[in-house]
Every structure is written in C-alpha cells, then in structure tokens.
N, CA, C and O atoms as CSV, one atom per row, in Angstrom:
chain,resi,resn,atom,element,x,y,z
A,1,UNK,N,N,119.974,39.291,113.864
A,1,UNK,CA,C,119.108,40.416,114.149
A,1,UNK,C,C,119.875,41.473,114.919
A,1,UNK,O,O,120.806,41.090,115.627
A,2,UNK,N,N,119.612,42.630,114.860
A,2,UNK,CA,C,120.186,44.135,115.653
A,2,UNK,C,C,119.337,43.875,116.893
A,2,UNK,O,O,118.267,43.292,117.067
A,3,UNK,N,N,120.477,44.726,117.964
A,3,UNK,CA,C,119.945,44.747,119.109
A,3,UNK,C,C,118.957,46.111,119.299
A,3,UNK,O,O,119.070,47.214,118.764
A,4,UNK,N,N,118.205,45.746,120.014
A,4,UNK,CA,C,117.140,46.357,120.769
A,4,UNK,C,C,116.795,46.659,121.865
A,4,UNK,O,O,116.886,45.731,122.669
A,5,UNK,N,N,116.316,47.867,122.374
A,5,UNK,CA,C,116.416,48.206,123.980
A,5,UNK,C,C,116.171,46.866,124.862
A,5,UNK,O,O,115.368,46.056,124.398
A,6,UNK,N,N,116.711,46.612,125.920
A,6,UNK,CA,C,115.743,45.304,126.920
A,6,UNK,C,C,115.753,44.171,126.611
A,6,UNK,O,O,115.625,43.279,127.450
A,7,UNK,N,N,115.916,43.932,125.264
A,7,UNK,CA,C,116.319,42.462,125.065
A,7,UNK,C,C,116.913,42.587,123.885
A,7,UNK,O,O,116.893,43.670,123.300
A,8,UNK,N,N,117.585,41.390,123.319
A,8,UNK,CA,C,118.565,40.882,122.377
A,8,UNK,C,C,118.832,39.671,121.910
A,8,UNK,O,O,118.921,38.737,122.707
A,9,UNK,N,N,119.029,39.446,120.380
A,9,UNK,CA,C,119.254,38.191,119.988
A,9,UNK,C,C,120.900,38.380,119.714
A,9,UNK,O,O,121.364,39.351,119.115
A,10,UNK,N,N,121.575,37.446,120.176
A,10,UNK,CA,C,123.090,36.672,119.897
A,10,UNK,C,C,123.091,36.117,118.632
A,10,UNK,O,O,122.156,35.800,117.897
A,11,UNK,N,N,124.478,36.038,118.473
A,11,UNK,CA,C,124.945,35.326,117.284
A,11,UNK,C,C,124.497,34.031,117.282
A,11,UNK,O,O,124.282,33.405,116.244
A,12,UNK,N,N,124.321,33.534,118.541
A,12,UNK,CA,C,123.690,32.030,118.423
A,12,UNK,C,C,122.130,31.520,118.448
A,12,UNK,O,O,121.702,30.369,118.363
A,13,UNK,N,N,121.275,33.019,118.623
A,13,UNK,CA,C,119.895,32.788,118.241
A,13,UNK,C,C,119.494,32.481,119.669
A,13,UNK,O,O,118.444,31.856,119.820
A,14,UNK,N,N,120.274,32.883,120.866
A,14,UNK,CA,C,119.676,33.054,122.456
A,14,UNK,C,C,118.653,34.544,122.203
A,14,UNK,O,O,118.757,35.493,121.426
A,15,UNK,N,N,117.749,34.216,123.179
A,15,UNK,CA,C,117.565,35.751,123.245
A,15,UNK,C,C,118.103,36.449,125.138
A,15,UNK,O,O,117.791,35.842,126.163
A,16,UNK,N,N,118.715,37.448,125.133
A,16,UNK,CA,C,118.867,37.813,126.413
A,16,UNK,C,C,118.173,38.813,126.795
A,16,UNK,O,O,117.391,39.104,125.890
A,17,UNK,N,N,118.011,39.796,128.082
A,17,UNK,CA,C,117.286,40.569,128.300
A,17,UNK,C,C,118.240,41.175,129.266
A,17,UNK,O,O,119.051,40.548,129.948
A,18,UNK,N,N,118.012,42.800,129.250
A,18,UNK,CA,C,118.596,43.483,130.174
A,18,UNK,C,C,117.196,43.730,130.802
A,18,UNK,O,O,116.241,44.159,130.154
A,19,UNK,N,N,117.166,43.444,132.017
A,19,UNK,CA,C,115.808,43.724,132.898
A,19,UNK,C,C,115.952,45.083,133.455
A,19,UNK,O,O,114.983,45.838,133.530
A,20,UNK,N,N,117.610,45.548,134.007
A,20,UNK,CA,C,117.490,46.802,134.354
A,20,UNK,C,C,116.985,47.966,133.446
A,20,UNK,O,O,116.469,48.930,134.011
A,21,UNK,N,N,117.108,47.956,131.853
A,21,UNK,CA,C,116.837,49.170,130.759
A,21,UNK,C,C,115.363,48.361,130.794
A,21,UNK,O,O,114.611,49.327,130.933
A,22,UNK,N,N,114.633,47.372,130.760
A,22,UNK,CA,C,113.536,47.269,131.218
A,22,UNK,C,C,112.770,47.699,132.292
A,22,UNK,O,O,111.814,48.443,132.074
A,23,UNK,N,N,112.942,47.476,133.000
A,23,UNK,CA,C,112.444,48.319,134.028
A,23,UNK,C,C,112.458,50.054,134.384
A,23,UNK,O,O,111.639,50.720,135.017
A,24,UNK,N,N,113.892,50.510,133.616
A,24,UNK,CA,C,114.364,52.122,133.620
A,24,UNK,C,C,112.713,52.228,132.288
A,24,UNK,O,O,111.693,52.795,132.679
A,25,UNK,N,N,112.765,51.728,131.130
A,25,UNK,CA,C,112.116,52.157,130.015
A,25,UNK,C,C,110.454,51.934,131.202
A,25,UNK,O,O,110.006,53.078,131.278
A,26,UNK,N,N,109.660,51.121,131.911
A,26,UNK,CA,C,108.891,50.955,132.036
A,26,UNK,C,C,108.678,52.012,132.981
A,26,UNK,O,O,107.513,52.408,133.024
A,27,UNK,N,N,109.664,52.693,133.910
A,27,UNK,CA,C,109.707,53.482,134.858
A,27,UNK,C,C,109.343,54.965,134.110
A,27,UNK,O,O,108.654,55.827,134.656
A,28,UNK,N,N,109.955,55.095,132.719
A,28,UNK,CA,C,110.254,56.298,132.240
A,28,UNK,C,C,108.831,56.215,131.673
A,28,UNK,O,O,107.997,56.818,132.348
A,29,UNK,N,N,108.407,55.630,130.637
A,29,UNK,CA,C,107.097,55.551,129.800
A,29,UNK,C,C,105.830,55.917,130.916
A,29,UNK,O,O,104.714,56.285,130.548
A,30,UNK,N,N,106.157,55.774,132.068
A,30,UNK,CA,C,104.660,55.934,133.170
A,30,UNK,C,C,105.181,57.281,133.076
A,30,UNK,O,O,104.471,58.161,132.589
A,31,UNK,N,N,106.623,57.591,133.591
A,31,UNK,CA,C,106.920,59.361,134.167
A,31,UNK,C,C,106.009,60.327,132.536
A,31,UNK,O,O,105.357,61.370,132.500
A,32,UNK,N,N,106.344,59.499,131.614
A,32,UNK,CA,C,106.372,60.227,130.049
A,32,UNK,C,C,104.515,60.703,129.942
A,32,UNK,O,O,104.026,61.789,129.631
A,33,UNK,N,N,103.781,59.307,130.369
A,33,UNK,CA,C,102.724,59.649,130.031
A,33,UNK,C,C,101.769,60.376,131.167
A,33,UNK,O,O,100.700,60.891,130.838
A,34,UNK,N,N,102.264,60.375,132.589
A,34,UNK,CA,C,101.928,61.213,133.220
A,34,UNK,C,C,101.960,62.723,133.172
A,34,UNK,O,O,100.976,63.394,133.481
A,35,UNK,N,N,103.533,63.441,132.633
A,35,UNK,CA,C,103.448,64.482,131.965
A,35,UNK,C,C,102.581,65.273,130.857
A,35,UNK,O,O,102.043,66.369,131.011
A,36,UNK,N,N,102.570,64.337,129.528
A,36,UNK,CA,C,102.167,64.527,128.801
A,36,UNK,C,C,100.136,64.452,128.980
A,36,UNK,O,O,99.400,64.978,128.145
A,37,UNK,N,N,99.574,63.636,130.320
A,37,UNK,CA,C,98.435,63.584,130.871
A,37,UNK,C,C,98.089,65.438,131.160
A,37,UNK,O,O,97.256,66.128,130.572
A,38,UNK,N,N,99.151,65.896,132.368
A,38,UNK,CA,C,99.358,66.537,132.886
A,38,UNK,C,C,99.028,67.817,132.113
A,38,UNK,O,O,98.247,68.635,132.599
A,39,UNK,N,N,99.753,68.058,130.614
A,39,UNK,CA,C,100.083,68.831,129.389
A,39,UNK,C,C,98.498,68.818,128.977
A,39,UNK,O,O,97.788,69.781,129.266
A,40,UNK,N,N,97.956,67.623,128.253
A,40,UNK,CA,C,96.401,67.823,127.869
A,40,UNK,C,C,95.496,68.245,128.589
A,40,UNK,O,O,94.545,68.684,127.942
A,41,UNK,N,N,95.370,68.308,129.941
A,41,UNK,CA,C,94.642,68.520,130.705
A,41,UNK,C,C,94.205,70.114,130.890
A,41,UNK,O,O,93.170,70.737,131.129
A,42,UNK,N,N,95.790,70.441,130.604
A,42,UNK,CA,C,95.710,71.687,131.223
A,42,UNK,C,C,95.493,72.702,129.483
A,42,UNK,O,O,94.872,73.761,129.396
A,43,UNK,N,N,95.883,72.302,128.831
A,43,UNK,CA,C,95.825,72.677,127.317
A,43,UNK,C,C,93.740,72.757,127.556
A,43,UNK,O,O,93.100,73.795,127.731
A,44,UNK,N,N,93.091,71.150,127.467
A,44,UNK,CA,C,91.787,71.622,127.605
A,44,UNK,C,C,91.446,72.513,128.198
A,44,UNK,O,O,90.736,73.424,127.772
A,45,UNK,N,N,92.064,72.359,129.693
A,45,UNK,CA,C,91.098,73.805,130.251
A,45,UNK,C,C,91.545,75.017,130.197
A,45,UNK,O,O,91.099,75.838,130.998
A,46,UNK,N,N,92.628,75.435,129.140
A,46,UNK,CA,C,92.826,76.664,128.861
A,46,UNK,C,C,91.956,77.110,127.491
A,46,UNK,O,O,91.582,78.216,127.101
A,47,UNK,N,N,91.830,76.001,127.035
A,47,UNK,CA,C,90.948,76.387,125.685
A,47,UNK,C,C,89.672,76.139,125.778
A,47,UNK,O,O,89.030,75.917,124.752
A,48,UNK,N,N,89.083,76.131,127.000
A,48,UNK,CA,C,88.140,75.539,127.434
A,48,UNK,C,C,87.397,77.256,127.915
A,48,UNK,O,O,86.432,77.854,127.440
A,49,UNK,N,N,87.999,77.489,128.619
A,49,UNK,CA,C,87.971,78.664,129.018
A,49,UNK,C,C,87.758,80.098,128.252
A,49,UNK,O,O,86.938,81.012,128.343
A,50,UNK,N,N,88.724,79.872,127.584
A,50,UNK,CA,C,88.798,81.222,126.524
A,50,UNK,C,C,87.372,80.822,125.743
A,50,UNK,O,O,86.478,81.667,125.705
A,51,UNK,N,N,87.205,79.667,125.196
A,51,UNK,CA,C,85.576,79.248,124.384
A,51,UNK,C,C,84.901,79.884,124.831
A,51,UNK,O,O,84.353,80.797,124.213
A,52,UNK,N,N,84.640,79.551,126.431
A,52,UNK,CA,C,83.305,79.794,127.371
A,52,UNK,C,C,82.763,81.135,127.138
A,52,UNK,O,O,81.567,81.424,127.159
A,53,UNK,N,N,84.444,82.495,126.752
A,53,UNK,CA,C,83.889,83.795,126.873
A,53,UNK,C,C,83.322,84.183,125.403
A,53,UNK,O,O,83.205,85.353,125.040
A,54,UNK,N,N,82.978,83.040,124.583
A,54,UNK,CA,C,82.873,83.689,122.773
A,54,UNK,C,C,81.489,83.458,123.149
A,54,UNK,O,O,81.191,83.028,124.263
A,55,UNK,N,N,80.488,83.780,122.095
A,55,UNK,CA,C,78.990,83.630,121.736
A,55,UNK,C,C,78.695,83.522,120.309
A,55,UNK,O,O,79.274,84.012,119.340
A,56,UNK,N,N,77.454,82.616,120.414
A,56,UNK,CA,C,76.924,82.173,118.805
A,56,UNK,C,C,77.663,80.822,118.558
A,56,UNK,O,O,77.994,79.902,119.304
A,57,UNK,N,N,77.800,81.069,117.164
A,57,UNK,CA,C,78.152,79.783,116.079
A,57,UNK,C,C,79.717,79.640,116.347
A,57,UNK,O,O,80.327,78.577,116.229
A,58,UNK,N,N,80.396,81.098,116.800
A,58,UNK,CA,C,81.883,80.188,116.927
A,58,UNK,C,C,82.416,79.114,117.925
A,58,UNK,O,O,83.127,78.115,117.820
A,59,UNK,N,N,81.450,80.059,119.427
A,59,UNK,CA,C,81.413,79.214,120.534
A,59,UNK,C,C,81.128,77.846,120.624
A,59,UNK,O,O,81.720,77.002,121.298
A,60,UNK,N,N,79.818,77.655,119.613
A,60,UNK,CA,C,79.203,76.437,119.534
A,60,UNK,C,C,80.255,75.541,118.816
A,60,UNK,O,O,80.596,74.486,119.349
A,61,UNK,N,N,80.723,75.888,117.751
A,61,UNK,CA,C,81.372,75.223,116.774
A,61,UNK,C,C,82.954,74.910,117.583
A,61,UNK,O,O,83.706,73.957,117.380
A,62,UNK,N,N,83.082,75.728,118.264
A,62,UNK,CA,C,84.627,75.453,119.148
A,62,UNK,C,C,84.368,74.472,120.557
A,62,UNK,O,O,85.180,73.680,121.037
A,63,UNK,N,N,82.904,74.797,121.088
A,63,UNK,CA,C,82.565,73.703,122.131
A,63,UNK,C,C,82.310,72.275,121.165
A,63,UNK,O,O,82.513,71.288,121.871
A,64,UNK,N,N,82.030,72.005,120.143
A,64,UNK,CA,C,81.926,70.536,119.820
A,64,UNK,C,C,82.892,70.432,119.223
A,64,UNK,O,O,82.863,69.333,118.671
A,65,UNK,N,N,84.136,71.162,118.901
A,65,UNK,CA,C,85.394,70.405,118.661
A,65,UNK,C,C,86.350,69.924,119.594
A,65,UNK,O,O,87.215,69.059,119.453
A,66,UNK,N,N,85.944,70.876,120.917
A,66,UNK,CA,C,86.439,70.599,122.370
A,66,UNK,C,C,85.979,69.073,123.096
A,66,UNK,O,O,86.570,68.332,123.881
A,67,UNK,N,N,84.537,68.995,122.378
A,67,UNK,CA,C,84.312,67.656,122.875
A,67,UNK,C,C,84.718,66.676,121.785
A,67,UNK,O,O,84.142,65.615,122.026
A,68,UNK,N,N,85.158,66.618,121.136
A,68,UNK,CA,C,85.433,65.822,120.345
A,68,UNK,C,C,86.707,65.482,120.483
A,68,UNK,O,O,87.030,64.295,120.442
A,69,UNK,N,N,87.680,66.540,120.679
A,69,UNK,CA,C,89.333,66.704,121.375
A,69,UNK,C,C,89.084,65.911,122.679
A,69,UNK,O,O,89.706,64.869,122.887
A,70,UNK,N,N,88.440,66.256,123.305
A,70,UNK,CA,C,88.302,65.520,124.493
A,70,UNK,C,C,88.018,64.341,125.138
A,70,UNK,O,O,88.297,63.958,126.274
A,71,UNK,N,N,87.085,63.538,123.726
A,71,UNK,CA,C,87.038,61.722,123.455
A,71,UNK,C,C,88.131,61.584,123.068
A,71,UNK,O,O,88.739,60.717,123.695
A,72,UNK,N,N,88.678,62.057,122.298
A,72,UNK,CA,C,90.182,61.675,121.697
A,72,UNK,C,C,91.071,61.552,122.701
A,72,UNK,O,O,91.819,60.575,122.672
A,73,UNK,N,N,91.152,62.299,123.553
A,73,UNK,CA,C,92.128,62.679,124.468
A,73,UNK,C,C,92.198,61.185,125.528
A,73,UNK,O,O,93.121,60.544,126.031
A,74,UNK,N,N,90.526,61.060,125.528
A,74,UNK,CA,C,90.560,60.307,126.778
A,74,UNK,C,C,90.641,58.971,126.080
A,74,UNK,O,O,90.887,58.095,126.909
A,75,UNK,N,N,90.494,58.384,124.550
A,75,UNK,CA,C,90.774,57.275,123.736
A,75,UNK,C,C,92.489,57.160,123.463
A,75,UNK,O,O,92.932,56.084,123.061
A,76,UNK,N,N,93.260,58.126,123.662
A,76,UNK,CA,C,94.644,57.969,123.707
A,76,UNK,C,C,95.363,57.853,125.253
A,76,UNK,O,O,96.472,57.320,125.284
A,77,UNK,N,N,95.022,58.128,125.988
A,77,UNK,CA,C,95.000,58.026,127.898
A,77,UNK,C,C,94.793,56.717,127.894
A,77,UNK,O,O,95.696,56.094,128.452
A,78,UNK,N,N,93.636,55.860,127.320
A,78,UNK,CA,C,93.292,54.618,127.369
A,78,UNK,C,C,94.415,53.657,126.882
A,78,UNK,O,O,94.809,52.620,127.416
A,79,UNK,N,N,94.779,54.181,125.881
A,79,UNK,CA,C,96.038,53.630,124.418
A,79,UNK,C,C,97.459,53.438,125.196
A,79,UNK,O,O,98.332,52.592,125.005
A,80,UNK,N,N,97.380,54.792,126.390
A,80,UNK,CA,C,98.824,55.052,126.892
A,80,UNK,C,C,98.584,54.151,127.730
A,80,UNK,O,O,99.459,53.305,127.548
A,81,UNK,N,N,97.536,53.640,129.009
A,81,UNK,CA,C,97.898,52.739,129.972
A,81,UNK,C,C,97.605,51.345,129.180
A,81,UNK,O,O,97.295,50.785,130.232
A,82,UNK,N,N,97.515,50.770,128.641
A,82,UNK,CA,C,97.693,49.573,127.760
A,82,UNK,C,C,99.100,49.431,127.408
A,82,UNK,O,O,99.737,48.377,127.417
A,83,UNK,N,N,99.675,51.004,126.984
A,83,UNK,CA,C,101.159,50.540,126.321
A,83,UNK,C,C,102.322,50.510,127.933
A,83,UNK,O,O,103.408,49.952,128.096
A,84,UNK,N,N,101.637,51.210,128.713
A,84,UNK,CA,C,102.239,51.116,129.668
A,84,UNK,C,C,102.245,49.705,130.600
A,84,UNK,O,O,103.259,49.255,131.133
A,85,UNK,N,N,100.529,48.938,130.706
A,85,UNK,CA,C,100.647,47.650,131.019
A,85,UNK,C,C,101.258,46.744,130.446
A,85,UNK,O,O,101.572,45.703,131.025
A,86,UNK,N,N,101.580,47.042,128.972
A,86,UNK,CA,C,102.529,45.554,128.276
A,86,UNK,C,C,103.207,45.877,128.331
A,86,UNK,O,O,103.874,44.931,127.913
A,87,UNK,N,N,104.189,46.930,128.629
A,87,UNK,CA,C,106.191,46.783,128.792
A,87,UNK,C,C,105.794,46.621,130.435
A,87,UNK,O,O,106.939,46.319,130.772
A,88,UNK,N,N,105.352,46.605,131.184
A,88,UNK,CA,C,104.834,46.509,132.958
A,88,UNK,C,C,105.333,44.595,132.972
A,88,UNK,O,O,106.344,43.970,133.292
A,89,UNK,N,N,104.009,44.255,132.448
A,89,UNK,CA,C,103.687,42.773,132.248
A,89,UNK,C,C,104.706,42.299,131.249
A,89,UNK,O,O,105.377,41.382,131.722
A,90,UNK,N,N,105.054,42.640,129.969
A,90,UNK,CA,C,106.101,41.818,129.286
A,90,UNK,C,C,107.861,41.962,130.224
A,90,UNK,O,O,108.700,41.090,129.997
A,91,UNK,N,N,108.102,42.824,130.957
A,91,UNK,CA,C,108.972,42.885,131.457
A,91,UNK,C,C,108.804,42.053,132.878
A,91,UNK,O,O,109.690,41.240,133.142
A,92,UNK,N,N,107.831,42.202,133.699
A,92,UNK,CA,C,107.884,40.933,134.418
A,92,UNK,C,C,107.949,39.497,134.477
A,92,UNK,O,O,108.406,38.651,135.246
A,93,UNK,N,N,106.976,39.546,132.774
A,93,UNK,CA,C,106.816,37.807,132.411
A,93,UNK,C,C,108.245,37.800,131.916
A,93,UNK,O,O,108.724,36.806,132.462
A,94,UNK,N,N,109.272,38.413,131.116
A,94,UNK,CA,C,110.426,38.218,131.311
A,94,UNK,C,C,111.722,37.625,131.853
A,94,UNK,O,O,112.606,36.914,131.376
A,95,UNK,N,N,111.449,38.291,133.238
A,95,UNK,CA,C,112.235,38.117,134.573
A,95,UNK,C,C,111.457,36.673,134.808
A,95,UNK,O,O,112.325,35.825,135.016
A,96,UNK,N,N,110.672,36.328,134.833
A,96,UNK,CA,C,109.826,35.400,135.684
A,96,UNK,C,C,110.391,33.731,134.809
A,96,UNK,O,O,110.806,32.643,135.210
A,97,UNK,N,N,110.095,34.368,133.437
A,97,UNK,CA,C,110.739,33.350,132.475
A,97,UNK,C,C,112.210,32.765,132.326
A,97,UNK,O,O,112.583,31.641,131.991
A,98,UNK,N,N,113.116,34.217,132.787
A,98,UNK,CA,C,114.245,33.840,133.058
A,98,UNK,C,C,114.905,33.077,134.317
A,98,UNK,O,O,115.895,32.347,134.370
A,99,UNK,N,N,114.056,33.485,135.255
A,99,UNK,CA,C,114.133,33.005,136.794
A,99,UNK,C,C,114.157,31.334,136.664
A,99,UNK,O,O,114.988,30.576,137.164
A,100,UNK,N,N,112.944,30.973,135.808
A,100,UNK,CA,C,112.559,29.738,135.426
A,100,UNK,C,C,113.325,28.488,134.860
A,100,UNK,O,O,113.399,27.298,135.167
A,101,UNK,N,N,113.885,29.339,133.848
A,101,UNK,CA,C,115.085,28.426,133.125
A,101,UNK,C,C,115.954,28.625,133.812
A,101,UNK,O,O,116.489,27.518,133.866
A,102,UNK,N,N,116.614,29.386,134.518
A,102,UNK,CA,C,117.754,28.843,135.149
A,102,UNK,C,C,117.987,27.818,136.506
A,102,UNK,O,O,118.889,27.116,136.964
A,103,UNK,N,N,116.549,28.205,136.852
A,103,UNK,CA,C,115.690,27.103,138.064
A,103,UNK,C,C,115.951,25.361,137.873
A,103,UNK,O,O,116.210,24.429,138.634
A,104,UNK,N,N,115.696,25.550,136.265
A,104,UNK,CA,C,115.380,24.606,135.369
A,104,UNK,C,C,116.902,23.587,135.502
A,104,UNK,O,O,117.196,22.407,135.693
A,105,UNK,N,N,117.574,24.884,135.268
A,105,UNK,CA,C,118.647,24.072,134.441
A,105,UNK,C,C,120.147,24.206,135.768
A,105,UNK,O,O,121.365,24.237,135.592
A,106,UNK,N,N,119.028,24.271,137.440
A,106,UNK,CA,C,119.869,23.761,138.225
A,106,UNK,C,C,120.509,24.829,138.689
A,106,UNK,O,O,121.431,24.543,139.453
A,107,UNK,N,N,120.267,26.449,138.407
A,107,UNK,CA,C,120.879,27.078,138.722
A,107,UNK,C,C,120.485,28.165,139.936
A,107,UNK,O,O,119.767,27.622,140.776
A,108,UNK,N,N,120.719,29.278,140.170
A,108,UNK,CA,C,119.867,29.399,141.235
A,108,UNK,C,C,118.668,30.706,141.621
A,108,UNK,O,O,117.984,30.634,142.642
C-alpha cells in the first residue's frame, strides 16, 4: 500500500504512525474550519442585509433561500466538528494503542 499522511503501511504489513503530522493535521483542520466558520458567517450577514433593503416577491424569495443556506450552513458546521472529532479521537486512540504495545512488549 502507498503511504498516507499520519500513518503507514511497510513492506512488512506493520502499520506505523507519525503522531506529530497527526496532531499538526488535527491542529490545522480545527484552524481550517474555524476560518472557513468565520467566512460563512459573515457572507450570511452580508447577504442578509442587502435582502432586508429589497421588497415583495424578491425579498421574500431571497429570505427563504437565506434560510435554507442557513440550515445548510449549520448541517455542514455539524459535518465539520464530527470530522474534526475523528482525526481528534483517531489520533489519540492511536498514540494510546501504540503506548500499549510497546508496554506490552516490555518496552517503555
């Protein structure tokens, strides 16, 4: 198999793990989705705004696509801290696993 960020299979079918690009990737993916939080937020309330000053059917029709952008928004926010808890948690159960076997096998 090809290697892959954070962990890796050997020629002999070990798998290893770099915990430090684990932890850098788990560090970066929070910085990533905080930005990009940061970005929607402010995108809604700029288009949020400009709506408020229209009247009639466009207003209406642009306020229920705003709310509809805006379940979305908050159903992908949901998506991002999930992807952010499993590289969090798979990178700790990791370390924890590795700690283990070498515990195991007498080492320290």
């Amino acid at each position: 198999m090809g290697s892959s960020t954070g962990g890796r299979m050997t020629g002999d079918d070990s798998i290893g793990a770099d915990f430090a690009t684990l932890e850098t990737v788990s560090g970066e993916i929070g910085d990533m989705l905080k930005e990009l939080t940061t970005h929607l937020d402010t995108l809604h309330y700029e288009a949020e705004r400009v709506v408020n000053t229209w009247q009639g059917e466009a207003r209406d029709a642009c306020k229920t696509a705003l709310d509809r952008w805006n379940a979305s928004v908050g159903e992908l926010k949901s998506a991002q801290g999930h992807l952010r808890d499993v590289v969090v948690t798979g990178h700790a159960n990791y370390r924890a696993a590795s700690s283990a076997l070498v515990r195991g096998w007498g080492g320290e």
